[in-house]
N, C-alpha and C positions, 0 to 999 in steps of 0.2 A: 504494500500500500504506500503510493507516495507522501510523502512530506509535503503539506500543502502549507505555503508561504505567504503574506503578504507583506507589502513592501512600500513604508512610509516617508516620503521623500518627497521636498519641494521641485527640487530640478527633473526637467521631463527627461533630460539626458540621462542621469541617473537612474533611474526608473527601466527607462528602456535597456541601459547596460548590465543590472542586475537582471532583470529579466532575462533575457540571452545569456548571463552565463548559470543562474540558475536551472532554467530549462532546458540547458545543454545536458544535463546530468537527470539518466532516467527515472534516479529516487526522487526526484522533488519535483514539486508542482507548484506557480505561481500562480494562488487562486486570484490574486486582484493586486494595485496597485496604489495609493492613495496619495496624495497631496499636501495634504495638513492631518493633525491627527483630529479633527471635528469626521470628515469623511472618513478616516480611519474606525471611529467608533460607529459610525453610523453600520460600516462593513461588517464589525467584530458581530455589532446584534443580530446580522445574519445568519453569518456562519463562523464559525471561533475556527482560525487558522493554527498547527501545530506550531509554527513561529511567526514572529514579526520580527520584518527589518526596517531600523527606525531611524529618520535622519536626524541631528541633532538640532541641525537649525534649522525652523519650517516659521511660515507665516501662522498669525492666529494664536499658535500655542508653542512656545519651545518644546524640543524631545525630552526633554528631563524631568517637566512637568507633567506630562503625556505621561511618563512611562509610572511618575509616582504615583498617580492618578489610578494607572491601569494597575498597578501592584498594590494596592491598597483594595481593589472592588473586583478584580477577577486577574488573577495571577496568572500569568503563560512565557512561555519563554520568549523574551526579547535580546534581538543583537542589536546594538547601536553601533550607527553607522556614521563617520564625521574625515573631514578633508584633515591633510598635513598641514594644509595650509592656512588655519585659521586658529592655530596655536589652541587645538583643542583637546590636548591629553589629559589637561585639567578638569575637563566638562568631560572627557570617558571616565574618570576616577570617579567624580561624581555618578556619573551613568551605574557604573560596578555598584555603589556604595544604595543607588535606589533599587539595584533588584537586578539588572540588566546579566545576562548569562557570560557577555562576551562583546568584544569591538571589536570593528573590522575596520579598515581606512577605504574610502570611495576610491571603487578602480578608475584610476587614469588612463586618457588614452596613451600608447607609448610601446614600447616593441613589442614584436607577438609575444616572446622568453617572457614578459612584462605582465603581457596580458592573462598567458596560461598561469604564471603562477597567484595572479589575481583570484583566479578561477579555481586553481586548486583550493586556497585559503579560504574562500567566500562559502563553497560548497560545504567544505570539510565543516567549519564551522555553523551552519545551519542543521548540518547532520549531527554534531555534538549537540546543540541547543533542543534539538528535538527531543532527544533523549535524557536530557537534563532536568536534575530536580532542581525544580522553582517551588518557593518557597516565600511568603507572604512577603513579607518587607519584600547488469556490463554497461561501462561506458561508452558515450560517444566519441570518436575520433578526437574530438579537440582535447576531451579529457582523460583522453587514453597516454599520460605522458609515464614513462621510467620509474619506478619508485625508487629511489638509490640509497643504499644505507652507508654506512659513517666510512664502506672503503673509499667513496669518493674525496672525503679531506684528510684522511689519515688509514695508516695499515690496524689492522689486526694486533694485539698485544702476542710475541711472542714468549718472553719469559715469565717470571715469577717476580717482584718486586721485595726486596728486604723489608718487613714492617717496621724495625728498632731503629731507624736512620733518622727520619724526621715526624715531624707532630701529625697528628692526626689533620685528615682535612673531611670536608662535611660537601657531598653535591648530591644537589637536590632537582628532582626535575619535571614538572608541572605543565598540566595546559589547561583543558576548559573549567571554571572554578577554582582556577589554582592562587589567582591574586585573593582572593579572601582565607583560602586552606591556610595559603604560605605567610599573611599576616598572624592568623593565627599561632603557629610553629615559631615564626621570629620573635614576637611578639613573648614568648616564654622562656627564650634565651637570655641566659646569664651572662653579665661583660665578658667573663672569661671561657664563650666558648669557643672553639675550636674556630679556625677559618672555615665560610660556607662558599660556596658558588651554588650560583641558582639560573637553569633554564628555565624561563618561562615563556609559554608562545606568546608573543604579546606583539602589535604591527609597530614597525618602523618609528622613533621618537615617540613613543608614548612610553617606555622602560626608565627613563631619566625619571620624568615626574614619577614613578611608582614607585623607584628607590628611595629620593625624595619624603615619600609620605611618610614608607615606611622606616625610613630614620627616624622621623618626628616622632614614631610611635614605639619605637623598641629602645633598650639597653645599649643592643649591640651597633655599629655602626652600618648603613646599608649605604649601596654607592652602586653606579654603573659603571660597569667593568669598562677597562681601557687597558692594550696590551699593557705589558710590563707589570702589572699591578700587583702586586703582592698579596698571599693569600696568610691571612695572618689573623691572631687572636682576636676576638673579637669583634671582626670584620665581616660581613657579607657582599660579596661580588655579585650584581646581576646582568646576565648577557643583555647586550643590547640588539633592541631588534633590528630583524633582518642581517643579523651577521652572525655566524658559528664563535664558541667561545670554547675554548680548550684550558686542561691543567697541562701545565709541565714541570718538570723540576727542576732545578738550579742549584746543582750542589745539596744541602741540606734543606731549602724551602723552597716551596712551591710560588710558581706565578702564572699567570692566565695570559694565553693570546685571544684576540679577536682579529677573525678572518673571515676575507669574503669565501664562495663555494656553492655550488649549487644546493637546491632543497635535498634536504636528508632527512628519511621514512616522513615526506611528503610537509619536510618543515627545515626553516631558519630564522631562530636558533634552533640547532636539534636536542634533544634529548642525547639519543644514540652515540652522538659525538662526543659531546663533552663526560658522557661514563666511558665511552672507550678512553679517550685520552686518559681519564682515571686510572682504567686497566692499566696502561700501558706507563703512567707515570709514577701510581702513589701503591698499587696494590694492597697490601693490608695494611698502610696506613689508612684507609679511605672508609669513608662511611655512605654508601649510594641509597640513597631513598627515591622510590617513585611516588608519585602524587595522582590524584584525581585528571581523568583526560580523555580523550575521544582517540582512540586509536590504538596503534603498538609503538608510537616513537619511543625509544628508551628501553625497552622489555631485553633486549638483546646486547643494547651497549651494559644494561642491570646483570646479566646472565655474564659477562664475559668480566665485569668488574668480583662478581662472586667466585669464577674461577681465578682469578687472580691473587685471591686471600682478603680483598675487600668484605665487610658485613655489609649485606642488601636489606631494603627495606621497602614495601609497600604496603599502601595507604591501606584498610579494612572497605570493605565494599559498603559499610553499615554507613560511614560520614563522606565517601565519595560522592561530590553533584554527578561526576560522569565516571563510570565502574568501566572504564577500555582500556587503559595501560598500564593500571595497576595489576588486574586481572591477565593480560597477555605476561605480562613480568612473570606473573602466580604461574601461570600453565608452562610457561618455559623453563620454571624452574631456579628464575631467578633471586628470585624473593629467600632470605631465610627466615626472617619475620612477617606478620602479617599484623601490621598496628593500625588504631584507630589515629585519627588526626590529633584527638589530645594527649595522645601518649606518647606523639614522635619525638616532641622536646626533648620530654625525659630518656625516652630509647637511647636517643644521640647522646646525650650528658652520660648515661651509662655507659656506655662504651668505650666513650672518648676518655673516659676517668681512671 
């Protein structure tokens, strides 16, 4: 049964670009398209659609209003939808903070490589929102691309890593609900925990203001990774989007690259990538945790981090918004714990201890 979408957007170009790359893809369905959110509601009293994609800035009624609106009187999953260009990362934070499943940035015209991976993201993500818990407060040729996993920006871990050399390091790796999981988990770290790195899927210039928030809110310090950076006490690194984020080592401590690369298990940042470099750099120093997410990103860079003497960890299916890559990590065999989201803090504080 498809996913039937509707799609809330002032500009008529918009409108028509999601639709095409929506219903390029034979799971979804774009029941209708709306304008402001007044004819948005008018549409919902019709037929209730399994998602809405929402733009932020519409005539009549902003999308933030709309969506608290719509989260307060009949709850469903919403993606919000907003330009690079209108310095709006601050209004998706907000968006997250009313209810909203996930953000996406309005596909631009610009190369085809441009376009499909627009497509891919757009898609992917309305298939996570369907299946996500909301909570009060074969394909077509175009979308038929490669899935590539993490040998496209680095090998395969060969050896085994010494664990007694240097400190523990903490990477953590998330996508659909994971900006609220991952507050939570930071949120209960102590100044002296361990250095963290964190994927999270999140579009292009919107990861700066999240690290941002989440400084303001935790102990530890949170920042957006920049090569060279040092992965150290206290500290939490976040990949910034639209570029792969790796561990490597330097003697006795670890530091982070950020590199370009194509999508890896149909993502950038990847998951997959930053645990393999895990693998390959920290072995049992390392503590990998998967998080709530629509997919298998990560499940296999988690499995190959396990073989290397890392402790693996995935989220409990009970507080996952989306049960897909924690659950792929579980089946693969990656996982040696199976923790709920409030117990991951403490997992990592034990171990690291």
């Amino acid at each position: 049964m498809s996913i039937r979408v509707l799609i809330v957007d002032a500009s008529p170009v918009i409108r028509q670009t999601l639709t095409a790359i929506l219903t390029s893809d034979p799971e979804i369905e774009v029941m209708g398209a709306a304008a402001d959110p007044y004819i948005a509601a008018r549409r919902i009293q019709k037929e209730v659609p399994d998602v809405i994609i929402l733009d932020v800035d519409m005539p009549r009624m902003d999308g933030i209003t709309f969506l608290r609106k719509l989260m307060a009187q009949r709850p469903l999953p919403v993606v919000m939808c907003s330009s690079m260009m209108n310095g709006g990362s601050q209004t998706l934070m907000e968006a997250l903070d009313a209810g909203a499943v996930d953000v996406i940035l309005k596909p631009e015209v610009g190369s085809r490589e441009f376009l499909l991976e627009s497509q891919v993201r757009v898609c992917d993500v309305v298939k996570a929102a369907a299946v996500a818990r909301v909570h009060h407060s074969p394909r077509s040729a175009r979308t038929h691309q490669p899935k590539l996993t993490a040998d496209a920006i680095l090998p395969p871990p060969t050896k085994w890593i010494s664990a007694k050399t240097t400190e523990k390091v903490v990477l953590l790796g998330a996508s659909t609900g994971g900006t609220e999981s991952l507050r939570m988990v930071l949120e209960t770290l102590p100044i002296d925990s361990p250095g963290v790195v964190i994927v999270q899927h999140m579009p292009e210039m919107f990861t700066a203001n999240f690290a941002r928030r989440l400084d303001s809110l935790c102990a530890v310090t949170v920042k957006e990774a920049q090569s060279g950076d040092a992965v150290t006490q206290g500290q939490v690194l976040i990949a910034p989007g639209n570029k792969h984020l790796l561990l490597q080592r330097t003697g006795s401590r670890y530091v982070v690259e950020v590199k370009e690369g194509p999508l890896v298990s149909r993502h950038r940042p990847s998951v997959d990538v930053l645990f393999r470099s895990a693998a390959r750099s920290a072995g049992g120093n390392a503590v990998g945790v998967i998080m709530t997410g629509m997919g298998d990103d990560g499940a296999q860079g988690l499995l190959e981090m396990r073989r290397s003497g890392a402790y693996t960890i995935a989220e409990d299916e009970s507080t996952c918004v989306v049960f897909g890559m924690p659950k792929e990590a579980i089946a693969r065999g990656g996982a040696m714990a199976v923790v709920p989201l409030g117990n991951i803090a403490g997992e990592i504080m034990r171990l690291c201890r």
